[in-house]
C-alpha positions as CSV (number, residue, x, y, z in Angstrom):
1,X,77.7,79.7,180.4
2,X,76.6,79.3,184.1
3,X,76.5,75.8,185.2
4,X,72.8,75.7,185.7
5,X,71.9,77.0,182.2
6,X,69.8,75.1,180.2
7,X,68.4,75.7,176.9
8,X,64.7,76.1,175.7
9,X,63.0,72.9,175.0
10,X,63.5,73.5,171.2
11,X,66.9,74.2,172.0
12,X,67.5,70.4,173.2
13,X,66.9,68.1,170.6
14,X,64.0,66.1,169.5
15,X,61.6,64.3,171.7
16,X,62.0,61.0,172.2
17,X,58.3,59.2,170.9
18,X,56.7,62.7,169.2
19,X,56.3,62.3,165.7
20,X,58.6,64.8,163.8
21,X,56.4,67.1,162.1
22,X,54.7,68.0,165.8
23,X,58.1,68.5,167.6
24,X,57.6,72.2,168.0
25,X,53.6,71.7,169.4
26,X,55.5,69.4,171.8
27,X,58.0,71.5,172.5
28,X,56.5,74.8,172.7
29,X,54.1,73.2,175.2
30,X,56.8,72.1,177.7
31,X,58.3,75.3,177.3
32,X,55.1,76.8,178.5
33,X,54.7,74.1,181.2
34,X,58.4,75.6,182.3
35,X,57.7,79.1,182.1
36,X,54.0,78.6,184.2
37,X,55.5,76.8,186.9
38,X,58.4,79.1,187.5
39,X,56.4,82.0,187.0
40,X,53.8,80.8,189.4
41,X,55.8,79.9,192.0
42,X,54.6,81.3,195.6
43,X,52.4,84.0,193.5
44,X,50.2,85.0,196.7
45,X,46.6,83.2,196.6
46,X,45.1,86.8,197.3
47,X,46.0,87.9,193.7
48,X,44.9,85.0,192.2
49,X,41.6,86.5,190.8
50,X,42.4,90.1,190.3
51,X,42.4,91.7,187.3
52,X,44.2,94.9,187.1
53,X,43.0,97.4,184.9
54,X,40.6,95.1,183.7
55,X,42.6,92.6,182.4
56,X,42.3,89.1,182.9
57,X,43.0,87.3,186.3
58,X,46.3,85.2,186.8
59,X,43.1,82.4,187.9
60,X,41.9,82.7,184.0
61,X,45.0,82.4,182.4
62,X,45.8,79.5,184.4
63,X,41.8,77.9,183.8
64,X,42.1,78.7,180.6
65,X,45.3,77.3,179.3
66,X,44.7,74.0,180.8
67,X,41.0,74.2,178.9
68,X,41.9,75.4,175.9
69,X,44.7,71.8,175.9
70,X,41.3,70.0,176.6
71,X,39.3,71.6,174.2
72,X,41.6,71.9,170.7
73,X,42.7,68.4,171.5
74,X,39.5,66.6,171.8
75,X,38.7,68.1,168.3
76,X,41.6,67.3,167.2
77,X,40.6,63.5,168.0
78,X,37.3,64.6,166.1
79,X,34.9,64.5,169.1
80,X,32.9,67.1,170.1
81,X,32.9,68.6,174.0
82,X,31.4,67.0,176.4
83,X,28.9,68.3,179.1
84,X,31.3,68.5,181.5
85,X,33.9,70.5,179.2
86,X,31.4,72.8,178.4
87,X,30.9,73.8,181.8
88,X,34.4,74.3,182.8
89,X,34.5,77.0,179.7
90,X,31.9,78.5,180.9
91,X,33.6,79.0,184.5
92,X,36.4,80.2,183.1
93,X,37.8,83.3,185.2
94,X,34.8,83.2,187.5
95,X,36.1,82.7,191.0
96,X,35.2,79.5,192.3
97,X,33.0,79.2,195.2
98,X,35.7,76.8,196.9
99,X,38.8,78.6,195.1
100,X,41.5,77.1,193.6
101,X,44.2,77.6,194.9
102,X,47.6,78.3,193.2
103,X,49.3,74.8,193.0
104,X,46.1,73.5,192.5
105,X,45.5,75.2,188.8
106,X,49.1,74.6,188.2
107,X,48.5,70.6,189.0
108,X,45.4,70.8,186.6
109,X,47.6,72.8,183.9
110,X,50.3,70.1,184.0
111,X,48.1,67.3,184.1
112,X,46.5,68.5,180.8
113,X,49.9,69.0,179.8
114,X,51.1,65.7,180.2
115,X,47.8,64.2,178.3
116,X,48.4,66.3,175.8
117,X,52.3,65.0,174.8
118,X,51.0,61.8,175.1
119,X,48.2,62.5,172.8
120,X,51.1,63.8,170.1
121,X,53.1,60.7,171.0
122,X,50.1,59.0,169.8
123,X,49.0,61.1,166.9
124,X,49.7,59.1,163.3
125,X,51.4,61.8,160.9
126,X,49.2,60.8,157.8
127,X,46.1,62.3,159.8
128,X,47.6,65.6,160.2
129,X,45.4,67.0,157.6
130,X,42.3,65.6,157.9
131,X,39.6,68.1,158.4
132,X,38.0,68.6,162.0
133,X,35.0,70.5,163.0
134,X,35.4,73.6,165.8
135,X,32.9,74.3,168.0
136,X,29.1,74.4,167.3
137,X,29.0,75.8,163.9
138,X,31.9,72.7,162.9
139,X,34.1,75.5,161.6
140,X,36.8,73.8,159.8
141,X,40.3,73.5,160.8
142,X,42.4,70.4,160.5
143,X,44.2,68.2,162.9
144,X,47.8,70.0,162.4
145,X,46.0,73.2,162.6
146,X,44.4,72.4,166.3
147,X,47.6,71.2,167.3
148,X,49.5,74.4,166.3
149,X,46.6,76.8,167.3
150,X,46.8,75.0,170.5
151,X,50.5,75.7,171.2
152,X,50.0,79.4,169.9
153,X,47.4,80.3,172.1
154,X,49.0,78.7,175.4
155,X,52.3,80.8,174.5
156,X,49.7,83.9,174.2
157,X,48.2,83.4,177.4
158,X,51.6,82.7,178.8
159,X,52.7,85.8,178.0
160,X,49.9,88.1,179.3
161,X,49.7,85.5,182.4
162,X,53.6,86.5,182.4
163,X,52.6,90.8,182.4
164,X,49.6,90.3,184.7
165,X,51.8,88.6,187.5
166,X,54.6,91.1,187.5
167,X,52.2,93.8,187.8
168,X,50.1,92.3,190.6
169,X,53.6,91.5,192.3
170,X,54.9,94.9,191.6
């Protein structure tokens, strides 16, 4: 084993402060966070927004991931979106007028991120299954349930973020 390996975040242990039963949101998360960053690192700015054979942009994934954090977890808190949230989604994979530039949608994803863990670190176990309304039509779900929905559909996006790069580098 090379000196430098290190194991997958749910390879190392449990988190220190995140209740045990959303360990693997948390970790799956900060594997993401990882894989993003690394992925993302010098991807030109001028491929940013293209979508090869009509896929989605690298810049969607990238909006989208950090908003879908925001989203899931302020109904997980059982608030509804604000104004504000609900014009970020509808911006999503629209190229800015002042773009965003690479490290600048990574900074957002990590931020989100980060509130995100610290939102788990603060999550009480014995609300995990409370219900929580989704959306306009309140469809129900329950606190777990936006937590691990969250965590899948970041790992998702990660991946086709992951195949959309390569191409566009390729």
């Amino acid at each position: 084993m090379a000196d430098n390996y290190k194991p997958e975040v749910w390879l190392r242990g449990p988190l220190e402060g995140i209740p045990p039963l959303l360990q693997p949101v948390a970790h799956a998360l900060l594997q993401a966070r990882k894989e993003v960053n690394e992925l993302m690192a010098d991807f030109p700015e001028i491929l940013l927004w293209i979508k090869p054979a009509g896929m989605a942009s690298p810049g969607f994934h990238l909006q989208h991931m950090a908003g879908v954090l925001d989203r899931l977890f302020t109904y997980a808190q059982g608030q509804p979106l604000t104004r504000h949230q609900l014009e970020k989604l509808s911006l999503e994979g629209k190229m800015p007028e002042i773009g965003y530039s690479v490290i600048t949608l990574l900074e957002i994803f990590n931020r989100q991120v980060d509130a995100a863990i610290i939102q788990l670190s603060e999550t009480d176990e014995s609300i995990l299954t409370e219900i929580r309304g989704v959306g306009r039509a309140q469809l129900p779900s329950t606190v777990i349930g936006l937590y691990m929905h969250a965590a899948e559909h970041i790992m998702r996006h990660l991946g086709q973020l992951l195949v959309t790069a390569r191409i566009l580098r390729g």
